[in-house]
Backbone as a ProteinNet text record, in pm:
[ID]
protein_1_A
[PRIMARY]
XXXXXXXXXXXXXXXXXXXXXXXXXXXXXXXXXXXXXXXXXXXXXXXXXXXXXXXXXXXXXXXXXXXXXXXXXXXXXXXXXXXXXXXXX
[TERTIARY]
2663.7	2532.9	2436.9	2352.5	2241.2	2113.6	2052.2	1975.5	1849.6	1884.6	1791.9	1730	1531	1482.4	1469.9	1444.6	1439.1	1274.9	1242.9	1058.7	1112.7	992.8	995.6	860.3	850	697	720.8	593.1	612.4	483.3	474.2	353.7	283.9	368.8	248.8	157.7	167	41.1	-109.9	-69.3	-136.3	-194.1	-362.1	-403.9	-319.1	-338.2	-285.7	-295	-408.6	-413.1	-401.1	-306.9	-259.1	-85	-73.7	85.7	162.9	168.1	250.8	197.4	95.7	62.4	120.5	158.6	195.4	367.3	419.6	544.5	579.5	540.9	551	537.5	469.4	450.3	558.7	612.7	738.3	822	849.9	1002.1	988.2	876.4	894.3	927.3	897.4	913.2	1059.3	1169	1290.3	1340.6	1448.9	1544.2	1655.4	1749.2	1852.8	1923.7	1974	2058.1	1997.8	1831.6	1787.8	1735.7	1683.8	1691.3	1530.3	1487.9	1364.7	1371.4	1335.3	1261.2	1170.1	1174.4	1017	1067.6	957.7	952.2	817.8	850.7	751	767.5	675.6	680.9	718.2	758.7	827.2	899.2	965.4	1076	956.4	981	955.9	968.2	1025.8	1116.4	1011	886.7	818.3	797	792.5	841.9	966.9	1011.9	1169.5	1202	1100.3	1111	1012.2	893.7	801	916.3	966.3	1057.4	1105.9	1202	1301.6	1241.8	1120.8	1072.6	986.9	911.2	893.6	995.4	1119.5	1193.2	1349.7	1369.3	1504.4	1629.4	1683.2	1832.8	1789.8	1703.9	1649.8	1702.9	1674.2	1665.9	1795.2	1876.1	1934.7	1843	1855.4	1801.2	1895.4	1880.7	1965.2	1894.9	1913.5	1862.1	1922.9	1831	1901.7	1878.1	1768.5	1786.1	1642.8	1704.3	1617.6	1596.3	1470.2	1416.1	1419.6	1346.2	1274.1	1132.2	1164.7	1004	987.8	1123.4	1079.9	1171.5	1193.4	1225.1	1263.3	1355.2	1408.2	1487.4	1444.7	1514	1557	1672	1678.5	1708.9	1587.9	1564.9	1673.5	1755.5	1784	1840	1755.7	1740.3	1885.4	1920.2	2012.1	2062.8	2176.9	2218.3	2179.2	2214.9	2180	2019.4	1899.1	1755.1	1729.5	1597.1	1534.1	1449.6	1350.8	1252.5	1129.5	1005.5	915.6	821.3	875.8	809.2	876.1	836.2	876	977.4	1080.6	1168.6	1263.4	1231.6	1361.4	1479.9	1485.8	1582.3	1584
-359.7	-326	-306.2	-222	-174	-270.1	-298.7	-370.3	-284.3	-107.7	-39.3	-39.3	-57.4	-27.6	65.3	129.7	285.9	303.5	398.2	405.2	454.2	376.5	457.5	440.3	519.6	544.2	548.5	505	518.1	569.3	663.3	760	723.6	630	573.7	496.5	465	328.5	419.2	556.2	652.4	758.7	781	854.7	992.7	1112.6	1227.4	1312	1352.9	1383.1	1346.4	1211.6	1133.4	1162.2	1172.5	1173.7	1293.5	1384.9	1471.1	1472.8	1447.2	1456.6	1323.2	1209.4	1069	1094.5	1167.9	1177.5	1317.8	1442.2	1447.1	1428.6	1363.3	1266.4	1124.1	1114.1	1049.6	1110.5	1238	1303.9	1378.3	1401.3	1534.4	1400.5	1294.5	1163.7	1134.2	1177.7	1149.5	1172.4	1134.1	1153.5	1220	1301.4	1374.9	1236	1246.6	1180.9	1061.3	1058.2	966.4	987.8	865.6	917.9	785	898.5	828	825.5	710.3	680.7	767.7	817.7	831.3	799.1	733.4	690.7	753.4	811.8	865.5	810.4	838.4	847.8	959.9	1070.4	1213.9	1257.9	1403.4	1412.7	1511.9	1420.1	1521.4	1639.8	1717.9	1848.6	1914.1	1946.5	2067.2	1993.9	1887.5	1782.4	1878.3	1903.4	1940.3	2061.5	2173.9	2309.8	2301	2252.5	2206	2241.7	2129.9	2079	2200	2224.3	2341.6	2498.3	2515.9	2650.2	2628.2	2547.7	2435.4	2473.1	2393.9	2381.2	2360.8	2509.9	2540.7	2472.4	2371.8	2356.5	2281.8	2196.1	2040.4	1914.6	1919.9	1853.2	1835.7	1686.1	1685.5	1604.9	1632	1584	1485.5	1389.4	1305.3	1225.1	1248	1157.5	1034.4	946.8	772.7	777.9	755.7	747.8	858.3	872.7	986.8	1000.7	920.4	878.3	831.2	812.3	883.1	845.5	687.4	619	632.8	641.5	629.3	709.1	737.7	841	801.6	848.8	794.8	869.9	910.2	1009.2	985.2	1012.9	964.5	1105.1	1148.4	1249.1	1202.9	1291.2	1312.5	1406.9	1408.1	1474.9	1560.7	1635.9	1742.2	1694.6	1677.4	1624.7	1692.4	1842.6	1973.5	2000.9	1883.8	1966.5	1840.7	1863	1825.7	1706.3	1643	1563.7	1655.3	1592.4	1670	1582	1433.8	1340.2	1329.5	1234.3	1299.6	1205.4	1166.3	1096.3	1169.4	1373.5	1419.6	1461.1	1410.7	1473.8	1609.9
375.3	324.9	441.5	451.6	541.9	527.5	646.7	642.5	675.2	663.4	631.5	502.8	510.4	373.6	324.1	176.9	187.1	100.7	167.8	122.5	1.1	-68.1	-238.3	-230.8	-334.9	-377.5	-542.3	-583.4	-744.2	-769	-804.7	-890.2	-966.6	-1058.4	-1159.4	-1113.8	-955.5	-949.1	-855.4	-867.1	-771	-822.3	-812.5	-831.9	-828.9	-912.9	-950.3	-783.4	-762.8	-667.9	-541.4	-497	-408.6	-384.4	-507.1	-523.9	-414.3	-415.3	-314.3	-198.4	-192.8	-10.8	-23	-40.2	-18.1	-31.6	-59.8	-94.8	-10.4	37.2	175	278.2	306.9	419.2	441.5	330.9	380.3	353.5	312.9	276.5	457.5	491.3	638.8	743.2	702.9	840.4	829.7	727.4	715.2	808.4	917.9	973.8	909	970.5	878.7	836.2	706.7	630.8	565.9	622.8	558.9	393.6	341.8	176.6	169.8	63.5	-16.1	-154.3	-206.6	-367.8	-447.7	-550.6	-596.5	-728	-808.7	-934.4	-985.1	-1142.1	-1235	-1344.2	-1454	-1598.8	-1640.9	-1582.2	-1607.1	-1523.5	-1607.7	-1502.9	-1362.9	-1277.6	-1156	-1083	-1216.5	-1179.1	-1102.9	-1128.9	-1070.9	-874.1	-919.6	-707.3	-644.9	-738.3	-709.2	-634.9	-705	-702.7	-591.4	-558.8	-477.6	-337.3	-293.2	-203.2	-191.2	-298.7	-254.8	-175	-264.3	-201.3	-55.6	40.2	115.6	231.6	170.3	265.3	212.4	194.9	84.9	192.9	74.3	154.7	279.6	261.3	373.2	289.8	218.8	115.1	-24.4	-52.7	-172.5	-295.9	-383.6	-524.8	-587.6	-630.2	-715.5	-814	-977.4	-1058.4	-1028.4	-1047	-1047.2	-1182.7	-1236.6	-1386.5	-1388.5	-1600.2	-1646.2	-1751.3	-1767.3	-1873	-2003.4	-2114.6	-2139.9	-2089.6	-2061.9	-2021.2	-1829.2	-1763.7	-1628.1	-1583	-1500.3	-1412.8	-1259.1	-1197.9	-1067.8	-976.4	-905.4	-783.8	-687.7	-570.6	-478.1	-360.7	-290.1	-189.7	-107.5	9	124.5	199.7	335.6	459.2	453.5	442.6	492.6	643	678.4	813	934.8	887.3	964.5	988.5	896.5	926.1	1060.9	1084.9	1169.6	1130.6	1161.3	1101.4	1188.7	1095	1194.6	1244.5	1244.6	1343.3	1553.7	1592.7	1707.7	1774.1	1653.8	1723.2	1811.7	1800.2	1857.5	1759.1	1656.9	1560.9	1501.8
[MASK]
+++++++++++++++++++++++++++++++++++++++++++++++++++++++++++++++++++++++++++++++++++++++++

C-alpha cells in the first residue's frame, strides 16, 4: 500500500463558481500517472468533456461510483503527458 495521499476534492462543499478552477488546478499539478478524486451530487460528465477538449488524451476517466445521490471519479495523468508545475516532468 502507498503511503501516497490522493487529492480529492468534493464539490458539494464549494461554491459553484469555485469548483473547476479548484479541480484544475489540481488535475494540471498531477505528475504523469498520478490520479485525483472528485466527488459530486451529479454525474460530472460535462468535467469530463471539459478535460478532454483542454487536453485530449492527458487524461483517464474512471467512475468509482455513480449515483444516484453521489458520484465519484478517479482522474489520471497519462504517463506520456507532462505536468505543468515545475517539478520537470
Amino acid at each position: 500500500m502507498s503511503d501516497i495521499e490522493i487529492p480529492s476534492i468534493d464539490v458539494r462543499t464549494l461554491a459553484p463558481a469555485e469548483r473547476h478552477p479548484k479541480i484544475f488546478g489540481v488535475l494540471t499539478s498531477l505528475i504523469p500517472r498520478g490520479v485525483m478524486h472528485v466527488t459530486s451530487d451529479h454525474d460530472p460528465r460535462p468535467l469530463h468533456y471539459q478535460i478532454e477538449s483542454r487536453y485530449p488524451e492527458e487524461f483517464d476517466w474512471q467512475y468509482l461510483e455513480q449515483g444516484p445521490d453521489l458520484w465519484r471519479v478517479e482522474i489520471q495523468r497519462a504517463q506520456s503527458s507532462g505536468c505543468d508545475c515545475c517539478c520537470g516532468h
